[in-house]
N, C-alpha and C positions, 0 to 999 in steps of 0.2 A: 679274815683267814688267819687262822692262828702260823707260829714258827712252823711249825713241825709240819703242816702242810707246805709250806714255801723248802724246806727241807725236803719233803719227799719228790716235790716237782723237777728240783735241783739233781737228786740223785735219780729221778729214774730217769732223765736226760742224758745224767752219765754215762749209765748201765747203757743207754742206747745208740750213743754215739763211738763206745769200745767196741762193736761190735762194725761201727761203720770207720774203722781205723782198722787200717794195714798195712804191715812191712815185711818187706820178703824179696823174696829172687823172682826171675820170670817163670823159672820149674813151679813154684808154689801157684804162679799165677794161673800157670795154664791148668792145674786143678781146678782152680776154680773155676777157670772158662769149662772147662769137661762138666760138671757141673750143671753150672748154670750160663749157657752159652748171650744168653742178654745180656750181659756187664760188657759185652765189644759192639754191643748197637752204634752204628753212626748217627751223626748230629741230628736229623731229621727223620729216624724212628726215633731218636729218645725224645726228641719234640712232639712226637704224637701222640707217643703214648700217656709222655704226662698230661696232654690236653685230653683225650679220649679216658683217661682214668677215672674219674672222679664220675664218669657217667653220660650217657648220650640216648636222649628220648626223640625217637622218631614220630611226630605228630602226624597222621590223615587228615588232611586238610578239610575232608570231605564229612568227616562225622562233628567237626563246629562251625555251625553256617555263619559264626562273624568271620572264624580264620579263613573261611570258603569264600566268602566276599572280597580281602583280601590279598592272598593267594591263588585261589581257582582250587582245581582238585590236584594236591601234588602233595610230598611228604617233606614236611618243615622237617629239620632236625635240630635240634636244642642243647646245647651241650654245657653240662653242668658247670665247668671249668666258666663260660664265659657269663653264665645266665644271672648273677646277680652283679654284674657292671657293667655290661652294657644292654642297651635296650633299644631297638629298631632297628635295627642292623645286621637282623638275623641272614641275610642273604651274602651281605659281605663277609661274615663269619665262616658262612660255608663255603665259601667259594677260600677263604683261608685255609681252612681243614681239607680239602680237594686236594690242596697243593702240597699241606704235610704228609695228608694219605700217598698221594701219589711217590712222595720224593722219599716219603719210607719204605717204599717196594721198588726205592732206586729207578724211579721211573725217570723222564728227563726233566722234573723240576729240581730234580736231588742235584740239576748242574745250570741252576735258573736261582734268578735275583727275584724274592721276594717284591712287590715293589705297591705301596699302598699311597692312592694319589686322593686328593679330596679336600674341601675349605678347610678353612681356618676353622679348628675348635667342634671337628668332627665324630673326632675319637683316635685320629693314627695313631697320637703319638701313646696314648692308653692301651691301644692294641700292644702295640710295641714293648709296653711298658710290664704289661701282663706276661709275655712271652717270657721277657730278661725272669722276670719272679718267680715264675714258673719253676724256670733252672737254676738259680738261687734254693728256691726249696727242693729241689729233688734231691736223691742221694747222690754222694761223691761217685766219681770215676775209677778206675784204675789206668793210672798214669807213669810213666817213664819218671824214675828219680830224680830230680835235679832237670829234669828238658823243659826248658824254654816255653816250648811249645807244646808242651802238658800233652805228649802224644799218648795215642794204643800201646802197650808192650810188645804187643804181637809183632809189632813194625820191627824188632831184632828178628824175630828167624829169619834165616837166609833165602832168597827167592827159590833156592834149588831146594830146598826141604819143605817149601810151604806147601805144596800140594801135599806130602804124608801127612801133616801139619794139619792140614784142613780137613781131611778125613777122618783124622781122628778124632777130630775136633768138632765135626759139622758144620764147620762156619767157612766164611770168604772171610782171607785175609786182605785187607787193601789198605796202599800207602806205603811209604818207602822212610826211613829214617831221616831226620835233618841231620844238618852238617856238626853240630854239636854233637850230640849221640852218638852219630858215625867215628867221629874220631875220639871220642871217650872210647867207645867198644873198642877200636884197633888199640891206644895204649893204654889206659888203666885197667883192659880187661882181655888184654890180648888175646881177642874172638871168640873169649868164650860167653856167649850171648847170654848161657842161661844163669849164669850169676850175676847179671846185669840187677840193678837194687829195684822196684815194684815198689811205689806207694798208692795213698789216694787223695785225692784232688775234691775241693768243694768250688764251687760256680760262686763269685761277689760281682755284681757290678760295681760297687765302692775299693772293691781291692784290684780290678781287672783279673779275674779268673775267667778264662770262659766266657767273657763277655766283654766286648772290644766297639767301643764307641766313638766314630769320627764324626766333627760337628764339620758344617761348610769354611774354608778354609779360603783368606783370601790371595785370588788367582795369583796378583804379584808376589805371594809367599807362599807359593805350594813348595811342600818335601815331603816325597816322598816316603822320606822314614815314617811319616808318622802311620802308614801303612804297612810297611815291612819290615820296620827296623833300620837301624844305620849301621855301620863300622864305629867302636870305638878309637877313638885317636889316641887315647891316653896307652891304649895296649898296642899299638906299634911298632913301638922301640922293642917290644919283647918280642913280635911275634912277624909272623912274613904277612905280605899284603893279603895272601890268599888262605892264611889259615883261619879254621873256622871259631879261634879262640877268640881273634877282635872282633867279632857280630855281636851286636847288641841288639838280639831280638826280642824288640819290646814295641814294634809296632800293632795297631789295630787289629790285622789277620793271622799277627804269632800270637795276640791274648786270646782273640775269642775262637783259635781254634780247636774242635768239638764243641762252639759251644755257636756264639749268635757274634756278628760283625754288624752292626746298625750304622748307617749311613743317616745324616739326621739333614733334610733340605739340601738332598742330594743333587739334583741340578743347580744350584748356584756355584759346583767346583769347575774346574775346567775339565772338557773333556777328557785331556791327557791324563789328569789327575786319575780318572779313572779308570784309566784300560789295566791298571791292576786285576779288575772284576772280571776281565775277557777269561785269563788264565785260572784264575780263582774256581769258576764256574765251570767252564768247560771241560778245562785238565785236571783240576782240581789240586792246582799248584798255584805260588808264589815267587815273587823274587827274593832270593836273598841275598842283604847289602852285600856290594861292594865286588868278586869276582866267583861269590860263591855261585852253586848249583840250585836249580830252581827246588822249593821246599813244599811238601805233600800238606794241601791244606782238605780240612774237614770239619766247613761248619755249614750254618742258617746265615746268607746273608742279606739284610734285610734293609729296604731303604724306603723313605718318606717324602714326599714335597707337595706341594699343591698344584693345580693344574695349570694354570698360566706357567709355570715353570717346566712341566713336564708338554703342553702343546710347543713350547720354543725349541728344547730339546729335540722332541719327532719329529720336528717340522726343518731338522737338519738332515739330510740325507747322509750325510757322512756319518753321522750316528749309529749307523745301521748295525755296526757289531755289537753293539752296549745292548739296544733295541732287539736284539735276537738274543738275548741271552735273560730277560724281564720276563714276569708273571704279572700283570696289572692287576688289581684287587682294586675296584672304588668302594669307596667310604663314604658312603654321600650320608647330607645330614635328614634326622630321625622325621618319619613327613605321617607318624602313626602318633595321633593325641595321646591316645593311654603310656605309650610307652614314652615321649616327651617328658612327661609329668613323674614318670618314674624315674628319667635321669636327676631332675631336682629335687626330688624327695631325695633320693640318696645322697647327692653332694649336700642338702643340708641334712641331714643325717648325721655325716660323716664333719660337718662344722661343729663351731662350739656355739650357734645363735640356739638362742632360747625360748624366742619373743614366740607367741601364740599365733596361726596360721588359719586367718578365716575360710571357712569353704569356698573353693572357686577362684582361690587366691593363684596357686601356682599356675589352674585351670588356665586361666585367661593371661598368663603372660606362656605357657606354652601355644595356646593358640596364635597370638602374635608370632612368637618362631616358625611355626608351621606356614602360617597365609605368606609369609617374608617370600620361604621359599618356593611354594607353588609356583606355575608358569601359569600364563592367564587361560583360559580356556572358551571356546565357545559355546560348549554345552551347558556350562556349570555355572555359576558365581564361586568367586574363591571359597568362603565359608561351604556349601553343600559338597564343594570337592575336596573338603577336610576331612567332613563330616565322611561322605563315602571312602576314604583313604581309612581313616578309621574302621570301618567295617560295619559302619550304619546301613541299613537297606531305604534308598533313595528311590521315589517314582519319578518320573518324569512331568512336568507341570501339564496337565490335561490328558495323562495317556496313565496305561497302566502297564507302559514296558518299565524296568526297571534300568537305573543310569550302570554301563558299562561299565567297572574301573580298569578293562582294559585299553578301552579305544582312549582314555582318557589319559592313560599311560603313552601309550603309542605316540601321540600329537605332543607330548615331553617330554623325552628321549634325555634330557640333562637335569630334568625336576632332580633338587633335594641336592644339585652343585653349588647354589649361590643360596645368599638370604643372610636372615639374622643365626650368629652363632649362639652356642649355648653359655658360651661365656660372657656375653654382651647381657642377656636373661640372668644370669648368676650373678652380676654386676649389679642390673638394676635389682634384682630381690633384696643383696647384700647392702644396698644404697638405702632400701626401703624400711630393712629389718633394725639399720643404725637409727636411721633417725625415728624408729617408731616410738609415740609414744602409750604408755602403757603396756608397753612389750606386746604388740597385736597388730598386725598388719592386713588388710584385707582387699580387695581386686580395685578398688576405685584410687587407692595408695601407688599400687602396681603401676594401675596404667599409668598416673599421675608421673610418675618415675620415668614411665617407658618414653611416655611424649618429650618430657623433658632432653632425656638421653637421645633419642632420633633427631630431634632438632641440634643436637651440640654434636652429634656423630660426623665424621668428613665420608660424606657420599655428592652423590647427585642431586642435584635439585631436585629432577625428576622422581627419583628413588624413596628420599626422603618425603618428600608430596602420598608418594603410594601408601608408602606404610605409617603415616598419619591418617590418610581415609581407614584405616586398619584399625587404629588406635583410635580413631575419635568416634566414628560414625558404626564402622561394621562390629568392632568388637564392645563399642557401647551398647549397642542395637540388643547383641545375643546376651549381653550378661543382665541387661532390663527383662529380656522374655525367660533367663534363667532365673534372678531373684523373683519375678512376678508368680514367676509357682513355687516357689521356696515360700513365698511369705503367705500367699495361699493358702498352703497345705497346713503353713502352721494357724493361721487363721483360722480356718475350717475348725480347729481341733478347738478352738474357743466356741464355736458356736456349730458342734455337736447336734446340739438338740432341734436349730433349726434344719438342720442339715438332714434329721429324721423326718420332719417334720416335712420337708417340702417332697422328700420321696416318697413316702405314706401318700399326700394327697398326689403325688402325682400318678404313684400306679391304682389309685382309686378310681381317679379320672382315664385314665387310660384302659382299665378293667373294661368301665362302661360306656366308651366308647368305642371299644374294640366287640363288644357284647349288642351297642345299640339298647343298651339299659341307661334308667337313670341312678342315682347316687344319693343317698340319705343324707342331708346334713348332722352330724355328729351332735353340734347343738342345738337345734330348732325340730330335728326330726322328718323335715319339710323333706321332699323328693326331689332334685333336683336334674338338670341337663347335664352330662358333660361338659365341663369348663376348655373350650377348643382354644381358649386366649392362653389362658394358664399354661395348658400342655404344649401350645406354640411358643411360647416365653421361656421353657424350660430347654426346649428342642431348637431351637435358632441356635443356641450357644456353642452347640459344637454341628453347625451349619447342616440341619437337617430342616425339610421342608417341603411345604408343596405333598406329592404323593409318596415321597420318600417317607411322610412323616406314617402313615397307614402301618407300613410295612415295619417300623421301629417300633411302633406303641404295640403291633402282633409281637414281636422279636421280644420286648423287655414283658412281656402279660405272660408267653411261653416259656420263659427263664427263668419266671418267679415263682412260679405254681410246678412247675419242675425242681425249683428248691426244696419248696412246700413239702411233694410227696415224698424226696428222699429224707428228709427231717434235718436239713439243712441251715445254718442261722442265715437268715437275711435281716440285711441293712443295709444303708444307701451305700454302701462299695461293694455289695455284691456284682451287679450289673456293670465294669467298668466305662463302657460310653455314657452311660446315665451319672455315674460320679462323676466325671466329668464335666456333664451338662448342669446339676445342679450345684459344685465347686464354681464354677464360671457364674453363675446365677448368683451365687452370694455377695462374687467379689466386684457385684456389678453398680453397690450401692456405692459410690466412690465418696462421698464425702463421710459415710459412715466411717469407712475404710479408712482414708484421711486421721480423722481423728483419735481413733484407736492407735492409728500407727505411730502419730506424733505424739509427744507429750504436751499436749493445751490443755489449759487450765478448764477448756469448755467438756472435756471428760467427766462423765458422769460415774460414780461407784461397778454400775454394770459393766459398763464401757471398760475401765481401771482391770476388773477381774480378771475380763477378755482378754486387755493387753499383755498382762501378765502371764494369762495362759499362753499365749502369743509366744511370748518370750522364754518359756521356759519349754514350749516345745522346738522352738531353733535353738537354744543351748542342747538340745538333747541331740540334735544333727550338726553338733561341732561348733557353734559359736561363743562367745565368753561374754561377760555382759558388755564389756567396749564395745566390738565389733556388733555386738546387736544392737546397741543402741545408735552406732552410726550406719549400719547399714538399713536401717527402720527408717534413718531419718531421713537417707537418700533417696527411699522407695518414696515416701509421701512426696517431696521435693520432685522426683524425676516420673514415676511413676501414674499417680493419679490426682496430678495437677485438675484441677475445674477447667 
């Protein structure tokens, strides 16, 4: 990018931030309010609107039968602002936005604690985090001169003139001036409110604008300034106890007011510590140090902790005013594979690792995060209740009802509260991706990591026990039946021609068996029987048999001469049960298989081709030659041992 671009980027930044600069009286301001009466939105429409901005797609669950599996038939809503950072969560999102919706039409969340509970490494404090940025990037405010508390303007007209005020305005004026403002207007502007000074105000969490963040404080040193501000002592001598020159409002509820107050492991404070939020919320006021008069607050405020800390809390009856003044949001963690695997692509994404990522790789340490957190079931095995979480369509073992993912929800009422976090998975990948060699890391690495890490993790005996049956046996189990048709398919593409070749003779056979004709031999001329061994050999593989097998060889003879007349190509994938049965048939010569896969010197030139075609049709599905060569060599080793 040459200068003159980085030049132009500079200046037309300027050009656009002059115009979001303002100085003036409040007579100027309320122009602008006449106007454009949205610049006086309170805290929690200007929070909606930035999150509803950017776009909000209402999905029918009912016209994608994976979303339909599961959700049921209901309308997802999607919302642009959140959809490229987080991922599973789509219900705790809207139950988010319910509450901005609501408390922007002033409903009674607008005087309610945001309050989002859930494990360790869920997403809260990301929620949280998005929020603060959100109003970081919006546009500045119009704010009181010099006020503390970065108020409305409008909080100068006098209460007896606000109703003309309002009318002619269209708005509700609400809030009352702080004690600074107040007595600036009585003496440096002896009441006359409308040459009170108007500027504008920008949102920093790093400078405390607008954004007021208290971390858990401990009990033996709670001060409450750090909520409302203190008295200066140094201005004493100058000024009486009561006047409102010695406040030093620089507490949490005087910065983030209009804007967000984040409570961060909000129950580890002391009770007391919090009945600040009683008044906050409900009156929509504060204290202010020292002997002042309580102070007109107006934000989002928002608190976090995990659930053992928030069960101890409810579980206090004395609680009960804090508790009536909460919105609970769970966060529970992501229990949907596709989307799991999305949050690790993006946080590595978003790293500087470089190293190369074999197919299946992130696959199988997200499914360890998922089995972690499942609750056991009795219908299910963990793995198939992944799999239907996911929005796979499951049968039941002997029946053709298909498995509920409601009833299956119902019997775990707290699934997706405990397990492995996504940070403990971003650990071991980050463990995996150091120590790789040849920059390439692939799933047998992963687990190798994961086992490692559970074993040295502080849990249960018990616990750790489970999720090694996870790690060794079940999640070994799926990625052997995963690579076995991985290595398959690319097989297959080496031996092509047999692959023609056994489907040719097999719908020959099958013609003339379904006909009660016999079948010419291609070289001898000779009339032969239908080969019923042959066609059974081909049809056991994908468990077809007995008089079943009648009604398939009618099925694939009807399919194929239906090709025929519309003038359609056929080849052995046309028919997909029959690819199938004849892929399975190939890979059934296991020591062929064996030796192809490995590199022994007992490969022959033909054999050598194959492997190589082998190989270069799994680089074309994402593997690099390391990872092919080690995941080759595990297949023959684990795979199709003699």
């Amino acid at each position: 990018m040459s200068g003159f671009d980085f030049g132009s980027i500079i200046q037309k930044d300027r050009s656009e931030r002059i115009h979001q600069q303002f100085s003036g009286t409040l007579l100027d301001y309320l122009s602008i309010v006449k106007e454009n009466p949205k610049v006086t939105m309170l805290a929690h429409q200007r929070m909606y609107e930035l999150l509803v901005n950017p776009g909000v797609e209402a999905i029918k669950t009912e016209e994608d039968p994976r979303l339909k599996r599961i959700h049921g038939n209901s309308i997802l809503k999607k919302y642009t602002f959140f959809s490229n950072d987080f991922y599973g969560i789509d219900k705790s999102i809207m139950q988010l936005m319910r509450y901005f919706h609501s408390a922007a039409m002033k409903g009674e969340e607008a005087r309610q604690v945001l309050y989002l509970v859930g494990p360790v490494g869920a997403g809260k404090s990301s929620l949280m985090e998005a929020l603060k940025k959100a109003l970081e990037m919006s546009p500045p405010i119009y704010v009181i001169q010099d006020c503390p508390m970065r108020e409305e303007p409008l909080h100068l007209i006098p209460k007896h003139l606000r109703p003309q005020f309002e009318e002619l305005l269209g708005i509700k004026i609400e809030g009352d001036l702080c004690p600074i403002c107040r007595h600036r207007l009585k003496h440096e502007f002896h009441g006359e409110f409308e040459k009170f000074p108007v500027t504008m105000a920008e949102f920093s969490i790093r400078s405390r604008k607008g954004i007021g963040v208290v971390p858990p404080v401990d009990p033996n040193n709670q001060d409450t300034s750090v909520l409302s501000g203190s008295v200066d002592i140094s201005k004493m001598d100058l000024y009486a106890e009561d006047d409102p020159r010695v406040m030093s409002l620089n507490g949490a509820f005087n910065v983030g007011n209009r804007g967000i107050v984040e409570f961060i492991e909000v129950f580890k404070n002391d009770v007391e510590y919090l009945h600040t939020m009683i008044t906050a919320t409900q009156e929509k006021s504060i204290p202010s140090p020292g002997k002042g008069s309580m102070i007109y607050f107006d934000g989002i405020i928002l608190a976090h902790s995990n659930e053992s800390e928030w069960n101890r809390f409810k579980s206090d009856h004395t609680n009960e005013a804090i508790l009536d003044r909460i919105v609970k949001v769970e966060v529970p963690y992501c229990l949907e594979l596709d989307e799991e695997v999305k949050i690790y692509r993006k946080i590595l994404k978003n790293s500087s690792f470089e190293a190369h990522i074999a197919p299946h790789t992130i696959e199988m340490a997200s499914m360890f995060a998922i089995l972690s957190r499942l609750t056991p079931s009795s219908k299910v095995d963990a793995l198939t209740k992944l799999k239907i979480y996911n929005g796979e369509e499951i049968v039941e073992k002997g029946s053709t009802k298909k498995v509920d993912i409601g009833e299956l929800r119902d019997e775990a009422q707290r699934e997706g509260m405990s397990g492995i976090s996504t940070r403990f998975i971003m650990k071991a990948l980050g463990a995996t991706l150091a120590e790789a060699e040849n920059d390439c890391i692939n799933p047998i690495a992963v687990l190798d990591t994961l086992i490692k890490a559970v074993k040295d993790m502080a849990a249960a005996e018990d616990e750790k026990k489970r999720y090694l049956g996870f790690l060794q046996d079940v999640l070994k189990k799926e990625y052997n039946k995963i690579l076995e048709k991985e290595v398959t398919r690319a097989f297959i593409h080496g031996y092509q021609e047999q692959a023609e070749s056994l489907f040719n003779n097999y719908l020959d056979h099958a013609e003339a068996f379904v006909n009660s004709a016999k079948i010419k031999d291609r070289n001898t001329g000779e009339e032969l029987e239908a080969d019923v061994k042959f066609l059974q050999s081909i049809e056991e593989q994908i468990g077809i048999s007995g008089t079943a097998a009648l009604g398939f060889r009618q099925d694939v003879t009807a399919y194929m001469f239906s090709l025929l007349r519309s003038g359609a190509k056929m080849d052995y994938r046309s028919y997909e049960p029959l690819k199938e049965a004849i892929e399975k048939k190939l890979t059934v010569s296991v020591k062929e298989l064996s030796r192809i896969v490995t590199k022994a010197r007992v490969r022959d030139d033909e054999q050598d081709s194959k492997y190589n075609a082998m190989v270069e049709e799994m680089k074309k599905n994402g593997y690099c030659d390391h990872c092919c060569n080690v995941i080759l060599k595990y297949a023959a080793n684990n795979l199709w041992k003699d």
